[in-house]
PDB file of N, H, CA, C and O in Angstrom:
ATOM      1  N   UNK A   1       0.815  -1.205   0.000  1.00  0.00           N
ATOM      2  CA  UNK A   1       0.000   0.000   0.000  1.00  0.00           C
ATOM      3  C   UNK A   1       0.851   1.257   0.000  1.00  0.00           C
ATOM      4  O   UNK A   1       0.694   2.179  -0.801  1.00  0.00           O
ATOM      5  N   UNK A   2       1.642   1.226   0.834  1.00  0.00           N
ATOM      6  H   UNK A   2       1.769   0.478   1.484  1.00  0.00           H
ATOM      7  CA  UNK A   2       2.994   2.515   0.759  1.00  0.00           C
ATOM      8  C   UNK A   2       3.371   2.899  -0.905  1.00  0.00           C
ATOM      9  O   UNK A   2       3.745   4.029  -1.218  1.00  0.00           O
ATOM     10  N   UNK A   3       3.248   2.039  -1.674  1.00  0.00           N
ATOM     11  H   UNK A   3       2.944   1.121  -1.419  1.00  0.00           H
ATOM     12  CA  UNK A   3       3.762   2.171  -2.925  1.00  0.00           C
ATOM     13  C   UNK A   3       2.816   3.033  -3.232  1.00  0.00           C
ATOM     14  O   UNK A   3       2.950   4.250  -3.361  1.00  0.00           O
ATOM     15  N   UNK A   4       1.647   2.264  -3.374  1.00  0.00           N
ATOM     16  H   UNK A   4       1.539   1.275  -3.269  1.00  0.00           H
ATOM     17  CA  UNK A   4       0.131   3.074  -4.292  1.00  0.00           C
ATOM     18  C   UNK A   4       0.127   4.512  -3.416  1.00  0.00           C
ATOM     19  O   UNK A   4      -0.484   5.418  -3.983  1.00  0.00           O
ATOM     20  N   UNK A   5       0.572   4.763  -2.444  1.00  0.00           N
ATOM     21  H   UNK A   5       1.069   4.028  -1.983  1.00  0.00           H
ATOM     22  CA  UNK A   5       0.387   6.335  -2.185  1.00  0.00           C
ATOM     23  C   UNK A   5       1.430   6.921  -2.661  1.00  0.00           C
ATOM     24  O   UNK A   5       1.458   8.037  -3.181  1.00  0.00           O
ATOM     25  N   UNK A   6       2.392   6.123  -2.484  1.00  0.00           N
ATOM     26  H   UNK A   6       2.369   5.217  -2.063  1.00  0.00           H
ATOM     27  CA  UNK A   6       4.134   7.262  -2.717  1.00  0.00           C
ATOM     28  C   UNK A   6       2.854   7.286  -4.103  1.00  0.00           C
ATOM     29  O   UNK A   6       1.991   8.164  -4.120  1.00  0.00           O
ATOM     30  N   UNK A   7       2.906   6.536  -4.844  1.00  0.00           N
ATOM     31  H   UNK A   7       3.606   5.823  -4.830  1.00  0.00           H
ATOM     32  CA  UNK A   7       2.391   7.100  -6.722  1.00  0.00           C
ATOM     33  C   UNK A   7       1.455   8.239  -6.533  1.00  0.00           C
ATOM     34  O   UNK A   7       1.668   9.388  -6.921  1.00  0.00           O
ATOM     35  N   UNK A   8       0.603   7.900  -6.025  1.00  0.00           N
ATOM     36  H   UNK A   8       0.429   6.967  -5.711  1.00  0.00           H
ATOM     37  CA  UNK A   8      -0.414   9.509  -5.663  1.00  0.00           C
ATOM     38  C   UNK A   8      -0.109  10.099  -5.474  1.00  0.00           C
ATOM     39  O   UNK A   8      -0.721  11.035  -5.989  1.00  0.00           O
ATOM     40  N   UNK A   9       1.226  10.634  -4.516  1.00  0.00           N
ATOM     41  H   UNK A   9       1.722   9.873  -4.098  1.00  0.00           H
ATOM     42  CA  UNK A   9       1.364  11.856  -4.416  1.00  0.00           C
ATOM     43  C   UNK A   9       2.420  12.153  -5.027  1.00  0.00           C
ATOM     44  O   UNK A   9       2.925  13.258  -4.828  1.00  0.00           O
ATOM     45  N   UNK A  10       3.187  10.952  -6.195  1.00  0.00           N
ATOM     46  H   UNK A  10       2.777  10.054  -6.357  1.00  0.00           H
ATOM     47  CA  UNK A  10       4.226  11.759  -7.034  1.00  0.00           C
ATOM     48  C   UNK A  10       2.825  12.376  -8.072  1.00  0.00           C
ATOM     49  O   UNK A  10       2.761  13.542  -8.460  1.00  0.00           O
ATOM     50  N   UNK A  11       2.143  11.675  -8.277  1.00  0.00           N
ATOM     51  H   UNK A  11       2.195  10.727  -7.962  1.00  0.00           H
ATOM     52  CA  UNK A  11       0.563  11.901  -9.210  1.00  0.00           C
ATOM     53  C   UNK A  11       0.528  13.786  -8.680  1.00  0.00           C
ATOM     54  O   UNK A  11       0.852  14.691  -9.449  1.00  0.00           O
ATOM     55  N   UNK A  12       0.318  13.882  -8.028  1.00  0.00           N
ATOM     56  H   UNK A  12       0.055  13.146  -7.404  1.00  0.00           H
ATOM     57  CA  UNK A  12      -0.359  15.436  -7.470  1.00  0.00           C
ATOM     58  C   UNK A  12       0.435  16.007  -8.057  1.00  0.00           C
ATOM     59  O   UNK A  12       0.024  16.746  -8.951  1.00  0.00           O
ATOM     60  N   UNK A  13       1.761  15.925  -7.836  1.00  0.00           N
ATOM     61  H   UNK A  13       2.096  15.325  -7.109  1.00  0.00           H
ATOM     62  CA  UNK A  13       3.010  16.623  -7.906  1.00  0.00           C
ATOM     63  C   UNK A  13       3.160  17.282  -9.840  1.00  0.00           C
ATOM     64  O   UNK A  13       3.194  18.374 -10.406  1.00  0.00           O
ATOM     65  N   UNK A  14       3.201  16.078 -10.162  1.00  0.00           N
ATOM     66  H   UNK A  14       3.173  15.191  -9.702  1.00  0.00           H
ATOM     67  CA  UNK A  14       2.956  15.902 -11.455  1.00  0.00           C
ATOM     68  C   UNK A  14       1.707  16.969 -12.501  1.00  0.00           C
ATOM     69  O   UNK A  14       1.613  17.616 -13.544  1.00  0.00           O
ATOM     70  N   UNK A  15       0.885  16.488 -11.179  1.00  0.00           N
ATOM     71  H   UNK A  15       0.961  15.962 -10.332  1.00  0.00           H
ATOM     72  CA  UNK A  15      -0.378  17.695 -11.843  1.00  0.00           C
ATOM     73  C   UNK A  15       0.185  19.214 -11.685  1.00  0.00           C
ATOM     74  O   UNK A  15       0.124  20.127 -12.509  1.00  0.00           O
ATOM     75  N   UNK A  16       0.685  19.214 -10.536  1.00  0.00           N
ATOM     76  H   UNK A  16       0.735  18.473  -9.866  1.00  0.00           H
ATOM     77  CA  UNK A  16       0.924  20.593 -10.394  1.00  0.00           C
ATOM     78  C   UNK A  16       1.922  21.016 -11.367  1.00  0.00           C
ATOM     79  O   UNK A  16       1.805  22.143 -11.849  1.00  0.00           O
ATOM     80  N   UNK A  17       2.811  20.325 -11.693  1.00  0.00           N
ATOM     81  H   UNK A  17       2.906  19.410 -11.301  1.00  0.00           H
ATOM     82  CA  UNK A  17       4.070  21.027 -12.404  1.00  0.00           C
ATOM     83  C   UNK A  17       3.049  20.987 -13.899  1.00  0.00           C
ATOM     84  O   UNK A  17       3.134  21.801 -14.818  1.00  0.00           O
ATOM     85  N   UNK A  18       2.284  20.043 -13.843  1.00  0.00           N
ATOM     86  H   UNK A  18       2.214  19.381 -13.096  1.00  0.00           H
ATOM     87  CA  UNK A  18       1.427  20.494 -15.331  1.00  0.00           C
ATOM     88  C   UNK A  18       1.101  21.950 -15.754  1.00  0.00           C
ATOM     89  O   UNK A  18       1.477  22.650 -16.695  1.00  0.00           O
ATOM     90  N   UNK A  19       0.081  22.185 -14.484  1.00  0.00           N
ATOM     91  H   UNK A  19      -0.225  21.617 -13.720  1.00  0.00           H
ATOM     92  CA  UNK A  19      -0.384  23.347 -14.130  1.00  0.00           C
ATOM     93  C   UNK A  19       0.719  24.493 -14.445  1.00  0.00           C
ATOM     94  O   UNK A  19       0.665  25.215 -15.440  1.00  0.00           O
ATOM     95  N   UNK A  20       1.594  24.544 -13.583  1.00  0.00           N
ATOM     96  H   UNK A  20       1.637  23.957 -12.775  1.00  0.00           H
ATOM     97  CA  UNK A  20       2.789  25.619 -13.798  1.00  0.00           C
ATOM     98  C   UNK A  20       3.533  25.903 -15.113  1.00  0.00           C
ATOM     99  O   UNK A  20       4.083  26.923 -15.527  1.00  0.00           O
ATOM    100  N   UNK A  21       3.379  24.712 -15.622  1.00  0.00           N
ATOM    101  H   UNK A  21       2.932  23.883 -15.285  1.00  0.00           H
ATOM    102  CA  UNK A  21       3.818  24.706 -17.341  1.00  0.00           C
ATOM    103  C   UNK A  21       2.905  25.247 -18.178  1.00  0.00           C
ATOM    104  O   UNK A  21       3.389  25.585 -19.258  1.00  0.00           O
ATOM    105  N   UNK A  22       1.668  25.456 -18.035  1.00  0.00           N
ATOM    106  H   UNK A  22       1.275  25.182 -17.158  1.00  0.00           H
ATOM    107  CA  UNK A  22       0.397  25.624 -18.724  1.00  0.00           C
ATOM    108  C   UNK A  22       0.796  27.293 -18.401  1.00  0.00           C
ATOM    109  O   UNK A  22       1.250  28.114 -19.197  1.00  0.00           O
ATOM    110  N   UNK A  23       0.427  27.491 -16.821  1.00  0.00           N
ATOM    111  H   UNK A  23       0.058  26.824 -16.174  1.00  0.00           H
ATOM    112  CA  UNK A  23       0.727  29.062 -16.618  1.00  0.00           C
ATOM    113  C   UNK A  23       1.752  30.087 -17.162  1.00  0.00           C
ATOM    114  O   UNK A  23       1.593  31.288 -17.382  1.00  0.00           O
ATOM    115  N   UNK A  24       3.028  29.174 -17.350  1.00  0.00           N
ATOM    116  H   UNK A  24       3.157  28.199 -17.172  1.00  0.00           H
ATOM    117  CA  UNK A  24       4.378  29.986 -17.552  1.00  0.00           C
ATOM    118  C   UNK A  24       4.148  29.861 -19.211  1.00  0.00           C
ATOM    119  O   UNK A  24       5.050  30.368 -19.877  1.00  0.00           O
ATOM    120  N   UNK A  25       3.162  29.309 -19.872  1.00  0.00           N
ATOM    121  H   UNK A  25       2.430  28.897 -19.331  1.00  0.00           H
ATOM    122  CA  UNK A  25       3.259  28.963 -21.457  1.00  0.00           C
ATOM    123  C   UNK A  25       2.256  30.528 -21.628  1.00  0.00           C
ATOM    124  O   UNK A  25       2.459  31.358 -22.514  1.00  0.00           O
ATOM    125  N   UNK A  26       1.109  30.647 -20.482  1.00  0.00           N
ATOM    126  H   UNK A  26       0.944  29.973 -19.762  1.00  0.00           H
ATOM    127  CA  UNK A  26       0.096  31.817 -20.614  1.00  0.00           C
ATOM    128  C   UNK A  26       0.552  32.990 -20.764  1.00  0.00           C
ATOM    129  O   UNK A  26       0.034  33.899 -21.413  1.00  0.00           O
ATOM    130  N   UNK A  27       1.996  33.019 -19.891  1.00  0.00           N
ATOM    131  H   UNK A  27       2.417  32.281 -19.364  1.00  0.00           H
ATOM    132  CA  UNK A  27       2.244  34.365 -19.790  1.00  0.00           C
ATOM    133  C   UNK A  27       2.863  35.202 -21.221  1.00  0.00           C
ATOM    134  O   UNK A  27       3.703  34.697 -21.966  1.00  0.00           O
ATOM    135  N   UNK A  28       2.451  36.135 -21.354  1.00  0.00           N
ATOM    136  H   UNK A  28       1.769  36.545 -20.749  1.00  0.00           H
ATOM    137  CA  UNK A  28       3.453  37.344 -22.124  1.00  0.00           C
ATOM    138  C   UNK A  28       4.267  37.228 -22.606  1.00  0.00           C
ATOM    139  O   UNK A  28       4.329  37.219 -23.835  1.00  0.00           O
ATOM    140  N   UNK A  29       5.534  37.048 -21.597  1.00  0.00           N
ATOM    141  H   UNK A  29       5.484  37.056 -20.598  1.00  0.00           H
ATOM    142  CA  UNK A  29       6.668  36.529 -21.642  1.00  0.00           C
ATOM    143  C   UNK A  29       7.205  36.147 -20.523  1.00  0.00           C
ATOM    144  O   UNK A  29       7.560  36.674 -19.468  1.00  0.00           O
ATOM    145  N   UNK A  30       7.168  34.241 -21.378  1.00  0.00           N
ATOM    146  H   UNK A  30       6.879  33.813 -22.234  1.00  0.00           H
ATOM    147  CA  UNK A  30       7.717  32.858 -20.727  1.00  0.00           C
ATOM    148  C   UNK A  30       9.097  33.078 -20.238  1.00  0.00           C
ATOM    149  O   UNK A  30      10.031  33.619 -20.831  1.00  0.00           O
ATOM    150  N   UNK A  31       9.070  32.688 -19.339  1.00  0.00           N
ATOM    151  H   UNK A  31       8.312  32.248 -18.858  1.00  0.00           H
ATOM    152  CA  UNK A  31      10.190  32.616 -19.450  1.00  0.00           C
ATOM    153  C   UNK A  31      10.893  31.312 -19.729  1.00  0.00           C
ATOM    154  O   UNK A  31      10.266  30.289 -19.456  1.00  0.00           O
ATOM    155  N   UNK A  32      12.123  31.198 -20.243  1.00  0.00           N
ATOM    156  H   UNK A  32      12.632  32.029 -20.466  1.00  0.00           H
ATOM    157  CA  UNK A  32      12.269  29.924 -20.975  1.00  0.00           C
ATOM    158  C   UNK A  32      12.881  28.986 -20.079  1.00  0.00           C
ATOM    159  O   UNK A  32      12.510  27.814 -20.152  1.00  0.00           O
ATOM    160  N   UNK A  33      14.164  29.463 -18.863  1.00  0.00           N
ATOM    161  H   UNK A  33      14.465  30.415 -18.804  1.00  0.00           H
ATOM    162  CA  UNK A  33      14.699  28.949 -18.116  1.00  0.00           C
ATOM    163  C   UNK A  33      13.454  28.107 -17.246  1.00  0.00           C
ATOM    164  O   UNK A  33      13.436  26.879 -17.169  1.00  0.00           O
ATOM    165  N   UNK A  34      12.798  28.682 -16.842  1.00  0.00           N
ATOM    166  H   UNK A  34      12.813  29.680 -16.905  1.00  0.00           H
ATOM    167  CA  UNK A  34      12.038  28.290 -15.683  1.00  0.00           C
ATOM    168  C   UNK A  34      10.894  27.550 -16.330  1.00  0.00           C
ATOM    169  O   UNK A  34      10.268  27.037 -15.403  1.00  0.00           O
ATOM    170  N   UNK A  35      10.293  27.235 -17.537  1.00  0.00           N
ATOM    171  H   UNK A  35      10.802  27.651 -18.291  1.00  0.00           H
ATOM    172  CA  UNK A  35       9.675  26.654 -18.241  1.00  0.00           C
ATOM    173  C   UNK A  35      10.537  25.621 -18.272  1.00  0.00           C
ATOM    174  O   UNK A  35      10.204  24.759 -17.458  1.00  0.00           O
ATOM    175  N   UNK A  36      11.444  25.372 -18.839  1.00  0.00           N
ATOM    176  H   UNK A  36      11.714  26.071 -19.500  1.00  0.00           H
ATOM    177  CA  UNK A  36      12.672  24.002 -19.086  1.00  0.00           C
ATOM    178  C   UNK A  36      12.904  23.387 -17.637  1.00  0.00           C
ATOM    179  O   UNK A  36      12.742  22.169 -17.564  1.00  0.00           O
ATOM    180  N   UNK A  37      13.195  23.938 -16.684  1.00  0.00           N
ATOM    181  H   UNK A  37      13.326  24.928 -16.743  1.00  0.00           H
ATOM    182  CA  UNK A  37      13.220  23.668 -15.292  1.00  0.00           C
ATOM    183  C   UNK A  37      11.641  22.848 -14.877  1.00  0.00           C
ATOM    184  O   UNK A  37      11.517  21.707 -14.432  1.00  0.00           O
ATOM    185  N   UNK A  38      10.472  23.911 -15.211  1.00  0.00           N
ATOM    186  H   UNK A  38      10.572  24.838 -15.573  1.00  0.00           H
ATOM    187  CA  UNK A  38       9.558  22.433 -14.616  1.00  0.00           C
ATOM    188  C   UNK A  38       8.906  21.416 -15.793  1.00  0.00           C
ATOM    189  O   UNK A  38       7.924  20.699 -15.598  1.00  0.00           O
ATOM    190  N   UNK A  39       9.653  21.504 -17.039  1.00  0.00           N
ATOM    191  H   UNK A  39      10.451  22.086 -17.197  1.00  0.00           H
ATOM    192  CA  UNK A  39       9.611  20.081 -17.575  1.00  0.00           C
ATOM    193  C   UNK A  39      10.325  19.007 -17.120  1.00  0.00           C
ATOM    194  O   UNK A  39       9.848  17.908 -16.836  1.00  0.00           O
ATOM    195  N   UNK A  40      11.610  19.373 -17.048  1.00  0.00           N
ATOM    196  H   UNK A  40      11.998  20.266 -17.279  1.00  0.00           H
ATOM    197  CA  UNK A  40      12.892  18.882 -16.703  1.00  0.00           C
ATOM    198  C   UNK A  40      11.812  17.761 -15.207  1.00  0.00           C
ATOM    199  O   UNK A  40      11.507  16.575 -15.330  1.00  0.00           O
ATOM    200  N   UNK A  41      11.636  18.248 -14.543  1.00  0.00           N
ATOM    201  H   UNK A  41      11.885  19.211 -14.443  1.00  0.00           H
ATOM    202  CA  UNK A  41      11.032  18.253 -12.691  1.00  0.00           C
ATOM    203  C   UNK A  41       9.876  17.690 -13.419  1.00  0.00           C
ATOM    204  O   UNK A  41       9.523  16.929 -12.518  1.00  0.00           O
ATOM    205  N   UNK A  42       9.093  17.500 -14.276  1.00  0.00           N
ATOM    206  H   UNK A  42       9.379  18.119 -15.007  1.00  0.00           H
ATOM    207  CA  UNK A  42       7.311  16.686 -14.465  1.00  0.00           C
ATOM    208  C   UNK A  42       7.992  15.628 -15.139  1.00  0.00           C
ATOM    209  O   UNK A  42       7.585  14.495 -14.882  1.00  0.00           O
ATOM    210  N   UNK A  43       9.172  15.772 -16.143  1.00  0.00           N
ATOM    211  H   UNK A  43       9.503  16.692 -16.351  1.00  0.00           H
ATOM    212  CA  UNK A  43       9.685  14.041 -16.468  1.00  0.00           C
ATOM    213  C   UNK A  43      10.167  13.487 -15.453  1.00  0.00           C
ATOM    214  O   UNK A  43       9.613  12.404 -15.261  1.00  0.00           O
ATOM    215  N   UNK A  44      10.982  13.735 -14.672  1.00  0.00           N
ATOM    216  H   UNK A  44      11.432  14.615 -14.828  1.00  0.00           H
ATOM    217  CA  UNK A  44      11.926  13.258 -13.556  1.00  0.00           C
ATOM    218  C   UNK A  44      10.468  12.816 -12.868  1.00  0.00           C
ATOM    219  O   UNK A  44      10.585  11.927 -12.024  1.00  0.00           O
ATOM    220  N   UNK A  45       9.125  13.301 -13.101  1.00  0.00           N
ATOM    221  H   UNK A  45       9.030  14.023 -13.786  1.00  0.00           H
ATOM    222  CA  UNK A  45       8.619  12.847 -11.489  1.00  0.00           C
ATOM    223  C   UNK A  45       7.728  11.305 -12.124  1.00  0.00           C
ATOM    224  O   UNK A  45       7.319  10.287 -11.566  1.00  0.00           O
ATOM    225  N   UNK A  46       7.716  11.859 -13.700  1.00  0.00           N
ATOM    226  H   UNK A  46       8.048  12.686 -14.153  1.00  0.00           H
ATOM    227  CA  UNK A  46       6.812  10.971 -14.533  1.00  0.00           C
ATOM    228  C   UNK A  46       7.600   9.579 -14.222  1.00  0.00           C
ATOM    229  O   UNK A  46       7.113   8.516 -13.834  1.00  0.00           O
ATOM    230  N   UNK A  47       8.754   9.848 -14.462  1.00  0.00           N
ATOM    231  H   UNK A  47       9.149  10.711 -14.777  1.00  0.00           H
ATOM    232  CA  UNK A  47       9.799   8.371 -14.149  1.00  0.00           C
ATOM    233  C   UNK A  47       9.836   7.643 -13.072  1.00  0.00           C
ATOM    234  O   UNK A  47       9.772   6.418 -13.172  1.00  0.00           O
ATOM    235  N   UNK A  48       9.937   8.214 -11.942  1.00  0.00           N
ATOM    236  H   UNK A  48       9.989   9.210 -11.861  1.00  0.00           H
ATOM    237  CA  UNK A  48       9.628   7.874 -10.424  1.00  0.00           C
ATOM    238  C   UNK A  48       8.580   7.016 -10.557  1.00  0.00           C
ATOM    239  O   UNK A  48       8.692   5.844 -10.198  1.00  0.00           O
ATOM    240  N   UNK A  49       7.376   7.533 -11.122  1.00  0.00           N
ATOM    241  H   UNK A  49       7.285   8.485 -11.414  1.00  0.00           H
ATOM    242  CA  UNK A  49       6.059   6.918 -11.374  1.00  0.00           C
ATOM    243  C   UNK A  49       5.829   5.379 -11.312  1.00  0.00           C
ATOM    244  O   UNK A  49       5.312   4.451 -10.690  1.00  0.00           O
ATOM    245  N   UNK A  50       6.812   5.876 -12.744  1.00  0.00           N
ATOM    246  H   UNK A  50       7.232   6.630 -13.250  1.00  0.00           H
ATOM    247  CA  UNK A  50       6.902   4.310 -13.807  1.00  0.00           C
ATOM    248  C   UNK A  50       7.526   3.688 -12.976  1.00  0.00           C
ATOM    249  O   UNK A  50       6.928   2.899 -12.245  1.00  0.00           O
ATOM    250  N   UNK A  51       8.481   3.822 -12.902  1.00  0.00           N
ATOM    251  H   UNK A  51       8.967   4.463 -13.496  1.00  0.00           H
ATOM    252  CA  UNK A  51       9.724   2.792 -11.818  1.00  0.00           C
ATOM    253  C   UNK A  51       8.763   1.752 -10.581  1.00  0.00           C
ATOM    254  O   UNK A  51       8.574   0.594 -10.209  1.00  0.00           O
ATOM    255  N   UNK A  52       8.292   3.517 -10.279  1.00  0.00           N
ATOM    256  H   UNK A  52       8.446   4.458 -10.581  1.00  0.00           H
ATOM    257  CA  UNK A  52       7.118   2.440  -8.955  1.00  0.00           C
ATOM    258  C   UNK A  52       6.531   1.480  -9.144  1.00  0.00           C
ATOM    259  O   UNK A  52       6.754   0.386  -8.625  1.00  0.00           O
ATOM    260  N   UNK A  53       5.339   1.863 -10.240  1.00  0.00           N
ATOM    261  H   UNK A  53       5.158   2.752 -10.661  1.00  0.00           H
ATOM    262  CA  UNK A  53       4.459   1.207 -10.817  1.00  0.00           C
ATOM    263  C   UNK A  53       5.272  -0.421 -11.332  1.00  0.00           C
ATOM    264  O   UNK A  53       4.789  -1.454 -10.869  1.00  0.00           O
ATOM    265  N   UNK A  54       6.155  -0.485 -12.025  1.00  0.00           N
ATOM    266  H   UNK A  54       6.548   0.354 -12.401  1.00  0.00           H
ATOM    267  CA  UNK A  54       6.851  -1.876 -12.092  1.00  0.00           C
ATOM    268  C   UNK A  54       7.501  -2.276 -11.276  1.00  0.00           C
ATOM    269  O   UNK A  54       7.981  -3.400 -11.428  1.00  0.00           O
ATOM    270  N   UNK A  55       7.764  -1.574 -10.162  1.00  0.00           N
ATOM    271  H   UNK A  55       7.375  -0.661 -10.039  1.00  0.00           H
ATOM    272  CA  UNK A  55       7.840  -2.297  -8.873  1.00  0.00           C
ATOM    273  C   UNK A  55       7.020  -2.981  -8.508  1.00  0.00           C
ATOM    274  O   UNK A  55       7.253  -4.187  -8.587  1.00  0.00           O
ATOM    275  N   UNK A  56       5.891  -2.600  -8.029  1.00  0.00           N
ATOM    276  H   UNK A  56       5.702  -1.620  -7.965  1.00  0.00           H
ATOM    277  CA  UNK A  56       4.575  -2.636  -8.125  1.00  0.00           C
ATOM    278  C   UNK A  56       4.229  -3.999  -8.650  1.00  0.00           C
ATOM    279  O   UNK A  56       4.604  -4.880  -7.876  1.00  0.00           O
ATOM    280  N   UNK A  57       3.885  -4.253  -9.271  1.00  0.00           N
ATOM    281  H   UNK A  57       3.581  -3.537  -9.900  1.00  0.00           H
ATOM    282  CA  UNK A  57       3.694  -5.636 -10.058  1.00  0.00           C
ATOM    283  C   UNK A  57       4.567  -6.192 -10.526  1.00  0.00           C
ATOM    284  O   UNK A  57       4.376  -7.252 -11.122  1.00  0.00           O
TER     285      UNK A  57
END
């Protein structure tokens, strides 16, 4: 069960850096560093995921 939550809350995490990517894409002007920074941080968390998940089963 520890597993299936660590995944949920890399899950949240994930949403959020969605979110922040969506926002920093809204603005005016993106900035590009900090856009690359939370892709960089939503793959890294996407991977964690996966890893779990085939732990997992």
């Amino acid at each position: 069960m520890a597993i299936e939550a660590r995944i949920r809350e890399l899950g949240l995490k994930h949403q959020h850096l969605d979110r922040a990517i969506s926002e920093e894409l809204a603005r005016p002007a993106c900035d590009a560093v900090r856009l690359t920074t939370l892709k960089r941080q939503k793959l890294k968390l996407k991977e964690q995921i996966e890893a779990l998940r085939r732990a997992a089963h």
